[in-house]
SEGU-155147 format. One record per residue (C-alpha): x, y, z. Coordinates in steps of 0.2 Angstrom, whole numbers, padded with zeros to 4 digits, m for minus. Last residue first. Layout:
BEGIN
x; y; z
X; Y; Z
...
This chain:
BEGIN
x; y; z
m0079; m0114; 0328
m0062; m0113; 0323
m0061; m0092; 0326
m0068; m0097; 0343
m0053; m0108; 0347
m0041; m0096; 0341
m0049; m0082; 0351
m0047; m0094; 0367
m0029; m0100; 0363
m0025; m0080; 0364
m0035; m0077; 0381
m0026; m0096; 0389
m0008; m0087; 0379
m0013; m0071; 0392
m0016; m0079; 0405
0004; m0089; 0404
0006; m0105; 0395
0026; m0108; 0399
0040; m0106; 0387
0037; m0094; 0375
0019; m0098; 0368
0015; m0089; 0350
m0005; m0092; 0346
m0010; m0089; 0327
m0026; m0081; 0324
m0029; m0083; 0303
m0032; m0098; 0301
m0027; m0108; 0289
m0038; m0115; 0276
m0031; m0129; 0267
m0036; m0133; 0248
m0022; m0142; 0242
m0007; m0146; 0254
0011; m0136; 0252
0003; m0121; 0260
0002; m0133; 0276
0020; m0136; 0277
0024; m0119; 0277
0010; m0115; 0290
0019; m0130; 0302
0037; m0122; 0299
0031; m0105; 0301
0022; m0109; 0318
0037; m0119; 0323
0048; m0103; 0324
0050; m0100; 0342
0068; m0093; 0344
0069; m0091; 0363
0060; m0101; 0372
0049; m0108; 0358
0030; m0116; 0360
0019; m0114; 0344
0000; m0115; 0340
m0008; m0116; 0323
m0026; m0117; 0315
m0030; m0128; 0302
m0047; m0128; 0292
m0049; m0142; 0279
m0051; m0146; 0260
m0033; m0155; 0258
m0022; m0171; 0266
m0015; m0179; 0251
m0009; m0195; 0257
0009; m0191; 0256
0003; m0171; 0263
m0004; m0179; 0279
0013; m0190; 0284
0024; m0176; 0280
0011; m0166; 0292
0016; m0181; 0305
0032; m0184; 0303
0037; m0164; 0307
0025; m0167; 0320
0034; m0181; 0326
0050; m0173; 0324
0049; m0155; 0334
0050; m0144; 0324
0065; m0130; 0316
0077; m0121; 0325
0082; m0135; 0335
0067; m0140; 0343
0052; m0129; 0340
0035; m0134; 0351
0021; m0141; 0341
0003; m0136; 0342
m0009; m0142; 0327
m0026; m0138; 0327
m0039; m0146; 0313
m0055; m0144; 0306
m0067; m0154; 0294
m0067; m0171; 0303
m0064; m0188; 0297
m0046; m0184; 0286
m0036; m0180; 0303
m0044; m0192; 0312
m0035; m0207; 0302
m0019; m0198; 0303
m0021; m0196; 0320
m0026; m0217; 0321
m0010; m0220; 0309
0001; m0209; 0320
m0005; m0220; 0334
m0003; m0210; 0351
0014; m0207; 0361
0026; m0193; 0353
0011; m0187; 0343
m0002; m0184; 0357
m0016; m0184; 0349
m0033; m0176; 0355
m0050; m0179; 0348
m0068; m0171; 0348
m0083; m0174; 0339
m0094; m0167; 0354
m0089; m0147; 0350
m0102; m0140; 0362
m0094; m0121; 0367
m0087; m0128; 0383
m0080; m0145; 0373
m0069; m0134; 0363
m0063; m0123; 0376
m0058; m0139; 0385
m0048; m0145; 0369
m0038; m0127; 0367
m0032; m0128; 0386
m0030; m0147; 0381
m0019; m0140; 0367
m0008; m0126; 0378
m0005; m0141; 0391
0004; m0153; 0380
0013; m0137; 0373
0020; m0135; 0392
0021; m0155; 0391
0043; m0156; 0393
0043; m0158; 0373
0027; m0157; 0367
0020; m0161; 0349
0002; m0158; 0348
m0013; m0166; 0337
m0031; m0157; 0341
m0042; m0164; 0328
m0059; m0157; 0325
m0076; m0161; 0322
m0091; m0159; 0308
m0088; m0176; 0301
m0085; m0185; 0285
m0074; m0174; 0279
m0073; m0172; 0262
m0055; m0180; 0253
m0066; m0188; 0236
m0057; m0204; 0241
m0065; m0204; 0260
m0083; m0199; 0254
m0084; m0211; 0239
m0077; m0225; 0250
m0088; m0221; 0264
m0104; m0223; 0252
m0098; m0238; 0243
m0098; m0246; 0260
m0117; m0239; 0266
m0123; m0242; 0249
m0117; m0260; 0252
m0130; m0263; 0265
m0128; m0282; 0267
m0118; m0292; 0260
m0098; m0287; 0262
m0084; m0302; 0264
m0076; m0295; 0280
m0060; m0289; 0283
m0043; m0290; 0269
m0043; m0296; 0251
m0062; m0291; 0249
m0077; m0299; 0243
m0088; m0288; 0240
m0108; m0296; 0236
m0124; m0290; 0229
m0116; m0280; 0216
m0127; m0273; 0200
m0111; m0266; 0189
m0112; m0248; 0182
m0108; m0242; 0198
m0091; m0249; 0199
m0084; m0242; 0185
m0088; m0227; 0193
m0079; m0234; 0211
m0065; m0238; 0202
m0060; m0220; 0194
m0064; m0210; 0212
m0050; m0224; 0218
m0040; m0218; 0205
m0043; m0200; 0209
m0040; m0203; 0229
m0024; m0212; 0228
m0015; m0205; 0241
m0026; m0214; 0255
m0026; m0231; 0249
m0012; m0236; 0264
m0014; m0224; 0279
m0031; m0218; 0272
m0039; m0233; 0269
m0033; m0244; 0283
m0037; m0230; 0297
m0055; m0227; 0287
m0059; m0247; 0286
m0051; m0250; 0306
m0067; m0237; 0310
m0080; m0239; 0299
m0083; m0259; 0301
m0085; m0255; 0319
m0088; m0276; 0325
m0071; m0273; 0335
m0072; m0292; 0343
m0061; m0298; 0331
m0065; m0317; 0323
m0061; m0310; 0304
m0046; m0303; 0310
m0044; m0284; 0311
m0038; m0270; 0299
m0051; m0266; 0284
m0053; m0271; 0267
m0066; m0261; 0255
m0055; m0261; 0240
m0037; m0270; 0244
m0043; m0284; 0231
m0062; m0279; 0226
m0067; m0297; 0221
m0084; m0293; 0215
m0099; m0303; 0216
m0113; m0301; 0206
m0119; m0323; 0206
m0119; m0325; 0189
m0109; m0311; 0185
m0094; m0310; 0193
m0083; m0297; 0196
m0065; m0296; 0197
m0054; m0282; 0203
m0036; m0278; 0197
m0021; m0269; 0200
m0005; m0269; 0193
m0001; m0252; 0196
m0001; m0252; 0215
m0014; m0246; 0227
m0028; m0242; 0220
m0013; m0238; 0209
m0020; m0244; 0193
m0038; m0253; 0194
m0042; m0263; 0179
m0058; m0271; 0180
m0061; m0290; 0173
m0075; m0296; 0170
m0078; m0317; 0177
m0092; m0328; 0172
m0100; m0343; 0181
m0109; m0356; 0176
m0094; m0364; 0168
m0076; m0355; 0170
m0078; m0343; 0156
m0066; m0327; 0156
m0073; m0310; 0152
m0062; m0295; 0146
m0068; m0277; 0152
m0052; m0269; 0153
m0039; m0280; 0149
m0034; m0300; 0152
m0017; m0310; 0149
m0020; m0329; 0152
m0005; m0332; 0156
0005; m0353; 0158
0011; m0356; 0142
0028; m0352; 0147
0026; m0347; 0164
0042; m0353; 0170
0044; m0347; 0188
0058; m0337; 0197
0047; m0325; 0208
0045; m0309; 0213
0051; m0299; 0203
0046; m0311; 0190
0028; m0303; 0192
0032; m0286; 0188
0029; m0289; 0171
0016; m0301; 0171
0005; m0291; 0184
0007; m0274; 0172
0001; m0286; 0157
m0014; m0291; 0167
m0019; m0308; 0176
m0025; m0324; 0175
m0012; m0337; 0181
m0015; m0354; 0174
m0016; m0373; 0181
m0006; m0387; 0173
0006; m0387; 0186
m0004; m0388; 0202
0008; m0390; 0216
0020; m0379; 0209
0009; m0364; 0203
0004; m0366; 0221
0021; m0363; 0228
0024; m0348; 0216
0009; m0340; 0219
0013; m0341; 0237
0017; m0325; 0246
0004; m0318; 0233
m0009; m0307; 0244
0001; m0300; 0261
0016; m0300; 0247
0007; m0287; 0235
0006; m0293; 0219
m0014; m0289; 0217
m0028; m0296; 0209
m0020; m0312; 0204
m0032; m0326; 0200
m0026; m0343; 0200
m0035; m0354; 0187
m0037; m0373; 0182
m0037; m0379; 0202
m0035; m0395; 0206
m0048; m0408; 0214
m0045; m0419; 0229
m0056; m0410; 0238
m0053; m0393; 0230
m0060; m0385; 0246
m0051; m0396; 0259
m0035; m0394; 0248
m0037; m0374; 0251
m0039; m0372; 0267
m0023; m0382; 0271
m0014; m0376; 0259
m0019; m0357; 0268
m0016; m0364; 0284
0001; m0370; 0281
0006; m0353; 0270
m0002; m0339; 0284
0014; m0330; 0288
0017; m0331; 0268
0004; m0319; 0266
m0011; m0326; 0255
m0017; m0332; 0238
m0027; m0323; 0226
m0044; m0329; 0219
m0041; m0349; 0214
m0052; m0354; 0200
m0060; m0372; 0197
m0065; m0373; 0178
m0081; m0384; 0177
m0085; m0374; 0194
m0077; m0371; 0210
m0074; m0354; 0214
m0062; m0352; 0226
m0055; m0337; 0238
m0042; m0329; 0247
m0044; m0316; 0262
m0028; m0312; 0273
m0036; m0306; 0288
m0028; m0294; 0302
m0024; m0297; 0320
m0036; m0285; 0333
m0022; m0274; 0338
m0015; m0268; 0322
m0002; m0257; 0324
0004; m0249; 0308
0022; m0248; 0304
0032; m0264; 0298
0018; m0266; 0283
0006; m0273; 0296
0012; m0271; 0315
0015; m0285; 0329
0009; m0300; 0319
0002; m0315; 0329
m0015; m0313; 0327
m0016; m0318; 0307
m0031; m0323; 0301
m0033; m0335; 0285
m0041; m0336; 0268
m0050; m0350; 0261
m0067; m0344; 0258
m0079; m0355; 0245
m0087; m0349; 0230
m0100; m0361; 0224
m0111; m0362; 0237
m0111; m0345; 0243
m0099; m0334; 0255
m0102; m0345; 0270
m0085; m0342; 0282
């Protein structure tokens, strides 16, 4: 991949791995994105995921060209980005690790490495030299852990956004929807950390950017309004779309049937943004993902032993860790003899900031009968 002449791409895509942080299914692969400056001081920026180690090396030696490297930037000490500081530090020993006082500190945590000598220990707004080029440092706490950082440089108005603006997917994918694997990566890994990301993207726009270079998906060079765009929308918790989620929880698929009575009377009245989940069998991380694109949300769940059925149990405690808030959500509930699943899902629901629930509540014992289809009607319209 071309980023420019200087700054070279030596990252790698991994095809192989069955899910990303042992819980998201990732189809298309995923990209671990590493990068080298080469000027009078030759910088390394982030390394990769030990799954990708020999093609990594291998990238990188064709880069220096014989060359070492005087500095290895860590943005992030996250394994999928610093599997191999510690190898690399040991091929290269006179070469330094730039990085913060929270990345020093939870650095041998990682690894057993004399560093004596070896920091170059940066703050908010520092600058670091390597020739024709300039690096600024950003801090960026908890977007997503506390140690990190984003780099920008200058010269050419690059920044290094670490997990900022990365997406699922290997570079080579054929998924060419940016927004899509961006939104299900954010909000299933990023999500929680609205505020800090709210914090980033303001120091952001006091920088003139031409180029993102994230730590996952595609480096970024064209329409970057459209990017910094989504991200201010996803981590200020609107909804991006006027639509609605219908996620159901069904036992024996009588509560299965209640929501796709609830979906066709969406459709009938015009509702086009429309998508149904079924949580025992869909993506959790593609419901999760829909649940913060559109502005309303039904949830029907059937009760299992006196309290809900798990995956929709999962699922709201899924929503309130990444702070699910400023939507409508109406309720269904399935019991035979005790049905108490509505209470459950509205108790749950009070717990979240901002959420409207509505007011028509639809109680199914058993079996969907004419008059639950009237009841899931009125609910419907009272979503519309």
């Amino acid at each position: 991949m071309f980023i420019t002449d200087s700054v070279k791409y030596i990252g790698a895509d991994d095809k192989d791995i069955d899910l990303f942080e042992s819980q998201y299914v990732v189809p298309e692969g995923v990209s671990y994105n590493s990068y080298v400056i080469m000027d009078d001081k030759i910088t390394v920026m982030d390394t990769v995921d030990a799954r990708a180690t020999d093609e990594w090396i291998s990238n990188l030696k064709e880069a220096l060209s014989g060359k070492a490297p005087d500095y290895l930037v860590v943005s992030h000490l996250e394994p999928d980005h610093a599997a191999n500081i510690q190898k690399i530090a040991e091929m290269y020993p006179g070469m330094k690790l730039v990085g913060n006082a929270k990345t020093f500190q939870m650095l041998p945590q990682f690894f057993d490495l004399d560093l004596s000598e070896r920091t170059i220990n940066v703050s908010e707004g520092d600058e670091l030299s390597i020739g024709s080029h300039t690096l600024q440092f950003f801090m960026a706490p908890m977007v997503h852990w506390p140690e990190v950082m984003v780099t920008y440089e200058k010269s050419e108005k690059i920044l290094f956004s670490a997990d900022g603006f990365g997406k699922f997917g290997a570079l080579d994918s054929e998924d060419d929807d940016w927004a899509c694997e961006a939104r299900r990566y954010y909000f299933n890994i990023v999500g929680k950390y609205g505020a800090q990301v709210q914090a980033l993207l303001k120091k952001a726009s006091g920088l003139d950017i031409a180029i993102i270079c994230p730590l996952h998906g595609p480096v970024l060079k064209e329409d970057l309004g459209y990017y910094i765009n989504k991200y201010d929308i996803w981590s200020s918790y609107k909804p991006e779309d006027t639509g609605v989620i219908i996620a159901y929880a069904s036992i024996h698929g009588n509560t299965a049937k209640a929501a796709r009575e609830c979906a066709g009377i969406f459709k009938d009245n015009g509702v086009e943004n429309l998508e149904v989940f079924d949580l025992s069998r869909d993506d959790m991380a593609e419901a999760i993902e829909a649940a913060f694109r559109y502005d309303r949300m039904v949830i029907a769940s059937a009760t299992y032993d006196g309290g809900l059925f798990p995956v929709m149990e999962d699922f709201l405690a899924h929503l309130k860790s990444k702070n699910y808030q400023k939507r409508k959500v109406a309720v269904i509930e399935n019991g035979s003899w005790a049905p108490v699943a509505a209470k459950k899902m509205t108790d749950m629901l009070e717990s979240m900031k901002d959420i409207e629930i509505c007011e028509k509540k639809v109680t199914i014992k058993s079996v969907m009968k004419e008059a639950d289809k009237a009841a899931i009607k009125e609910l419907a319209e009272a979503m519309m």
